[in-house]
Kinemage of the C-alpha trace (Angstrom):
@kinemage 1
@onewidth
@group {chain A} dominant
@subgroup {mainchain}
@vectorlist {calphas} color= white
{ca unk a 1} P 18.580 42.917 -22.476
{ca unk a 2} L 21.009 42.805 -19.633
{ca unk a 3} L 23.909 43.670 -21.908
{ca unk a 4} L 22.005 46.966 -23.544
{ca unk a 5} L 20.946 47.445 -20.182
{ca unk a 6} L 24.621 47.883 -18.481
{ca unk a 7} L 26.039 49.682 -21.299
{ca unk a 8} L 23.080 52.424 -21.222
{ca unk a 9} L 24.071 52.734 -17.398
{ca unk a 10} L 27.673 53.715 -18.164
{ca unk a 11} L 26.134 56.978 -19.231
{ca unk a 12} L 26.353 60.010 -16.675
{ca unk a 13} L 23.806 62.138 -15.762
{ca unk a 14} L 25.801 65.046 -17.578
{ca unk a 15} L 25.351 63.430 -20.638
{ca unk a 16} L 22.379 64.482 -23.119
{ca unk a 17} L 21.710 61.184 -23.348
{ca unk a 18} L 21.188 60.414 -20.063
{ca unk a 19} L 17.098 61.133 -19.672
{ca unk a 20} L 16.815 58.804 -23.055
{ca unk a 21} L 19.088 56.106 -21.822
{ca unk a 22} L 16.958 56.273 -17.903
{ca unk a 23} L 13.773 55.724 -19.951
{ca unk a 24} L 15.248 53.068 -22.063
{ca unk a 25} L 16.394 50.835 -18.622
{ca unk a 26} L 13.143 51.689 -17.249
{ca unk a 27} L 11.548 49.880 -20.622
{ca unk a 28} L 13.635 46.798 -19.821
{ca unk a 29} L 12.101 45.151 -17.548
{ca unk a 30} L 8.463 45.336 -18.998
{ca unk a 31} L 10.194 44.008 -22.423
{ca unk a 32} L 11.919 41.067 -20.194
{ca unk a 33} L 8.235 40.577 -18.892
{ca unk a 34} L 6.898 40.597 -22.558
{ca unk a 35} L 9.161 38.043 -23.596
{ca unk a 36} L 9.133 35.427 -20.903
{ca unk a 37} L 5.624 35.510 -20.866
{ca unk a 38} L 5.377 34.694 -24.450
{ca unk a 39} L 7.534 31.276 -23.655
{ca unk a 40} L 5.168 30.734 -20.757
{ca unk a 41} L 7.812 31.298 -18.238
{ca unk a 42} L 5.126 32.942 -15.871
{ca unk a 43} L 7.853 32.993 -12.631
{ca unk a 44} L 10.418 35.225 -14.271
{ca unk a 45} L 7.602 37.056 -16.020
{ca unk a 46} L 6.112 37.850 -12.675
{ca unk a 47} L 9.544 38.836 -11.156
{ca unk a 48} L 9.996 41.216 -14.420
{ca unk a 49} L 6.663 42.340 -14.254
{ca unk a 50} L 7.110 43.495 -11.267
{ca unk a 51} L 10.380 45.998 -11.317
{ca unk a 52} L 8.071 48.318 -13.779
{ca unk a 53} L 8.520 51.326 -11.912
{ca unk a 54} L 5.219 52.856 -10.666
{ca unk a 55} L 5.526 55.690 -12.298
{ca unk a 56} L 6.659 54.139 -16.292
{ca unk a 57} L 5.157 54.174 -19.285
{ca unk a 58} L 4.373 50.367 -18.954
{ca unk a 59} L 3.270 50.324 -15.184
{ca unk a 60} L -0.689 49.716 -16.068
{ca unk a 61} L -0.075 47.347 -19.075
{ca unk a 62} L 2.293 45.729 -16.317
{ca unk a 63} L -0.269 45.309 -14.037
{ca unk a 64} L -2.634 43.684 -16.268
{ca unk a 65} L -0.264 40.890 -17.594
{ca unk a 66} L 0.364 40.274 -13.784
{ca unk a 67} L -3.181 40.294 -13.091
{ca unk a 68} L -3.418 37.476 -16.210
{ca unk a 69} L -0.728 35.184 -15.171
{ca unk a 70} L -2.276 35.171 -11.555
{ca unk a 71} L -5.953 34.190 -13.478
{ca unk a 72} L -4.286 31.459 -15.208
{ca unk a 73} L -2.203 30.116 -12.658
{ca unk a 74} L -4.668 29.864 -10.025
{ca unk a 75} L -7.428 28.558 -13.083
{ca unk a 76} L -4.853 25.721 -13.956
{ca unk a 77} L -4.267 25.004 -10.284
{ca unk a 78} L -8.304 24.821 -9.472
{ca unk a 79} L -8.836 22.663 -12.606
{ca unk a 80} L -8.426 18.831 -11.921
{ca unk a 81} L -8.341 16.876 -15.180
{ca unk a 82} L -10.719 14.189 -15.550
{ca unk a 83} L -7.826 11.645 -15.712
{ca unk a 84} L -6.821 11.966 -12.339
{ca unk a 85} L -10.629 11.682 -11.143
{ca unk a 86} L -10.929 8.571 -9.231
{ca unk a 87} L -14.813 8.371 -10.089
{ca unk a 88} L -15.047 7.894 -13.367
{ca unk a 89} L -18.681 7.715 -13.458
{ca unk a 90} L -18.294 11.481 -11.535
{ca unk a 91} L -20.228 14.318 -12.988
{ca unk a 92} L -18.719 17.024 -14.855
{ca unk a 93} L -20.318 20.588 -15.132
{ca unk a 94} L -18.732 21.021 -18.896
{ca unk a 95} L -18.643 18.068 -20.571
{ca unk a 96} L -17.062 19.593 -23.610
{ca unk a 97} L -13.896 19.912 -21.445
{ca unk a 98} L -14.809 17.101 -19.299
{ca unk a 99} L -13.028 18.757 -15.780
{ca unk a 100} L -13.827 19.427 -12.612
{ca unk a 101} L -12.693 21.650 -10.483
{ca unk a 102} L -11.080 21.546 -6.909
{ca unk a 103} L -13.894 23.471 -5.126
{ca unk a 104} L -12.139 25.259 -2.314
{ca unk a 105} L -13.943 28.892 -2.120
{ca unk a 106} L -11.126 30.663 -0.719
{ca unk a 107} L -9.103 30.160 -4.045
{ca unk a 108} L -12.123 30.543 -6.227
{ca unk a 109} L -13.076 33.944 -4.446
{ca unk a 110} L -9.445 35.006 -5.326
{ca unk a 111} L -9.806 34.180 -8.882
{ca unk a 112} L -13.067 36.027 -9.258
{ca unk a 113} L -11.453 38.861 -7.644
{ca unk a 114} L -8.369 38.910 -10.294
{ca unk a 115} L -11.113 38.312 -13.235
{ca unk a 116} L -12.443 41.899 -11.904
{ca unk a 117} L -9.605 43.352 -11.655
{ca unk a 118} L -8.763 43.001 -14.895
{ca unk a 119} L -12.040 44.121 -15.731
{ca unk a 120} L -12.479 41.266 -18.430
{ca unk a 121} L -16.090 39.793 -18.962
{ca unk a 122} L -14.682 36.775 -20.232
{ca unk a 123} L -12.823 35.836 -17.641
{ca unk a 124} L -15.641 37.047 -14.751
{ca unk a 125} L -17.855 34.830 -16.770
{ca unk a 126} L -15.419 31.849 -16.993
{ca unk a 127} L -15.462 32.564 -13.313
{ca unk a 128} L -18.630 32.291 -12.471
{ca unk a 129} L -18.841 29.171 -14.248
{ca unk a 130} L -16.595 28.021 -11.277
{ca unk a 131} L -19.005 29.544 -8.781
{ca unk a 132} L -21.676 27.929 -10.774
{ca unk a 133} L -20.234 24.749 -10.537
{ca unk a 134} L -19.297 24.838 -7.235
{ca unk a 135} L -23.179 25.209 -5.916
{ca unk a 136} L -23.875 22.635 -8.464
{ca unk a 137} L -21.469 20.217 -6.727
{ca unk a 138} L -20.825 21.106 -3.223
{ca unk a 139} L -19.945 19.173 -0.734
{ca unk a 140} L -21.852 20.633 2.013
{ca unk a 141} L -25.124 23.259 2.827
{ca unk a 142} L -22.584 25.288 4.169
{ca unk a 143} L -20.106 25.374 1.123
{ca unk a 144} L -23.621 25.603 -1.301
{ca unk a 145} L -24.334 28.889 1.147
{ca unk a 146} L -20.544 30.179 0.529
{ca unk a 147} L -20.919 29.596 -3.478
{ca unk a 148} L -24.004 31.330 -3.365
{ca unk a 149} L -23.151 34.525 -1.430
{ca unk a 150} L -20.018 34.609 -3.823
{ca unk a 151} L -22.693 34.226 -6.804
{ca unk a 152} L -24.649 36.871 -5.631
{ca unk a 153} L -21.479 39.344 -5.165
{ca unk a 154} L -20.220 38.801 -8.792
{ca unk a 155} L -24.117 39.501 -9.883
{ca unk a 156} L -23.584 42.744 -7.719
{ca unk a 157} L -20.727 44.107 -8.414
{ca unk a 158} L -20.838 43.252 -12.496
{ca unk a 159} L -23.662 45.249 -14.766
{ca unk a 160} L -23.232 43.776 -17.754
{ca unk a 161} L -26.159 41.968 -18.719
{ca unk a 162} L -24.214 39.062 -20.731
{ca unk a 163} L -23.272 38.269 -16.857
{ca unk a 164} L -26.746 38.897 -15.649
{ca unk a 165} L -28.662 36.407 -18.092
{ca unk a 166} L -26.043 33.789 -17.587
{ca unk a 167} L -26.944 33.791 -13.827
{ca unk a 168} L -30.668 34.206 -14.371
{ca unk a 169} L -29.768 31.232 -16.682
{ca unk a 170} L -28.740 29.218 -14.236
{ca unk a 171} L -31.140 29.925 -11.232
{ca unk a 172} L -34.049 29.176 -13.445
{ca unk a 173} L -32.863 26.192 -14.565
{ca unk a 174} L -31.935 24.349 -11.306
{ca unk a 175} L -34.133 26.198 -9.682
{ca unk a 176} L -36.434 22.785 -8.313
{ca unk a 177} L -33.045 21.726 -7.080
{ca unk a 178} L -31.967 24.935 -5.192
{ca unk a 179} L -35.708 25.454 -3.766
{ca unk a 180} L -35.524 22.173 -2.078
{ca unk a 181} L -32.575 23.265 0.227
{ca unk a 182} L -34.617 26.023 2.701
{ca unk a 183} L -30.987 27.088 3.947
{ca unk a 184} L -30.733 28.897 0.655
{ca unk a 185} L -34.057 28.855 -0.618
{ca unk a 186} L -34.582 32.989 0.255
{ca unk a 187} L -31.466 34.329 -1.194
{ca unk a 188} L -32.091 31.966 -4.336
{ca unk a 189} L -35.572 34.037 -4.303
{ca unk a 190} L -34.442 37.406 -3.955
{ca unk a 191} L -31.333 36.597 -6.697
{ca unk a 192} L -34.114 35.829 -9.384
{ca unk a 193} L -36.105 38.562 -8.448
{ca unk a 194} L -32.889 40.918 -7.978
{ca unk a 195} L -31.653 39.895 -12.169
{ca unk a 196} L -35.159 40.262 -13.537
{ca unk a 197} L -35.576 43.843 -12.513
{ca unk a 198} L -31.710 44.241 -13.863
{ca unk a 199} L -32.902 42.629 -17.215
{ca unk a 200} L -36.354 44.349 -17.785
């Protein structure tokens, strides 16, 4: 790349060339991005991903491979393998996977803001089966209370019912639990009632 890349910046702006070889060295970097990615080398992917020119053919697809290597970086940092749990009686929300997840809202909240971004219903809804999770397991009233307004913003801001019925889903089936803490107990209420009307 770098080689093709110097010799197609020997030509002059005289040349007739020179508007094919400027688009060429403006493709470089997004093909750079390409293959690093491929070989799960996210770093220099990110770097190449992000000398795309603004204005370049590949600026949007750009963007969305940046906006994917975030998503799985941060996932893959928020995931804690159930080897390195210390409780090994612990509860796990997918026991398919058996993992847990480090609950810390300010990283999930970024996560779910990438996953819209992208604009990808799979990965909002593997998202909010972090924010699921986390008022499943949280640590405090207050964290359950954070988790829950966070819940309530994906349910917002997302239409598609897929996403709806998986939060209906989930309200209606811990719902004895979630009544029981009052804190919550009106937002939980107005949630249900909120993705029924959505889903009629």
């Amino acid at each position: 790349f770098e080689l093709a890349k110097s010799k197609l910046r020997e030509i002059t702006p005289e040349s007739p060339y020179y508007p094919q070889a400027v688009w060429l060295i403006q493709k470089v970097p997004f093909k750079k991005g390409i293959d690093a990615y491929e070989k799960q080398q996210y770093e220099v992917a990110i770097s190449e991903f992000s000398k795309v020119p603004l204005h370049g053919e590949h600026y949007t697809e750009s963007q969305q491979y940046l906006h994917l290597i975030n998503y799985k970086i941060l996932y893959n940092q928020l995931r804690i393998s159930s080897d390195n749990l210390h409780d090994s009686n612990s509860r796990t929300y997918n026991d398919s996977t058996e993992n847990e997840f480090n609950y810390d809202i300010v990283l999930i909240s970024k996560l779910v803001d990438i996953a819209e971004k992208m604009d990808d219903s799979k990965k909002i809804l593997e998202s909010l089966d972090v924010v699921i999770s986390g008022i499943k397991y949280s640590s405090s009233k207050s964290q359950t209370e954070d988790f829950l307004m966070l819940f309530g913003k994906i349910v917002s801001r997302n239409k598609e019912k897929r996403i709806h019925k998986k939060a209906l889903n989930f309200l209606l089936a811990d719902f004895g639990s979630l009544y029981q803490q009052v804190e919550i107990r009106q937002k939980v209420f107005q949630l249900v009632g909120n993705l029924k009307m959505e889903l009629m």
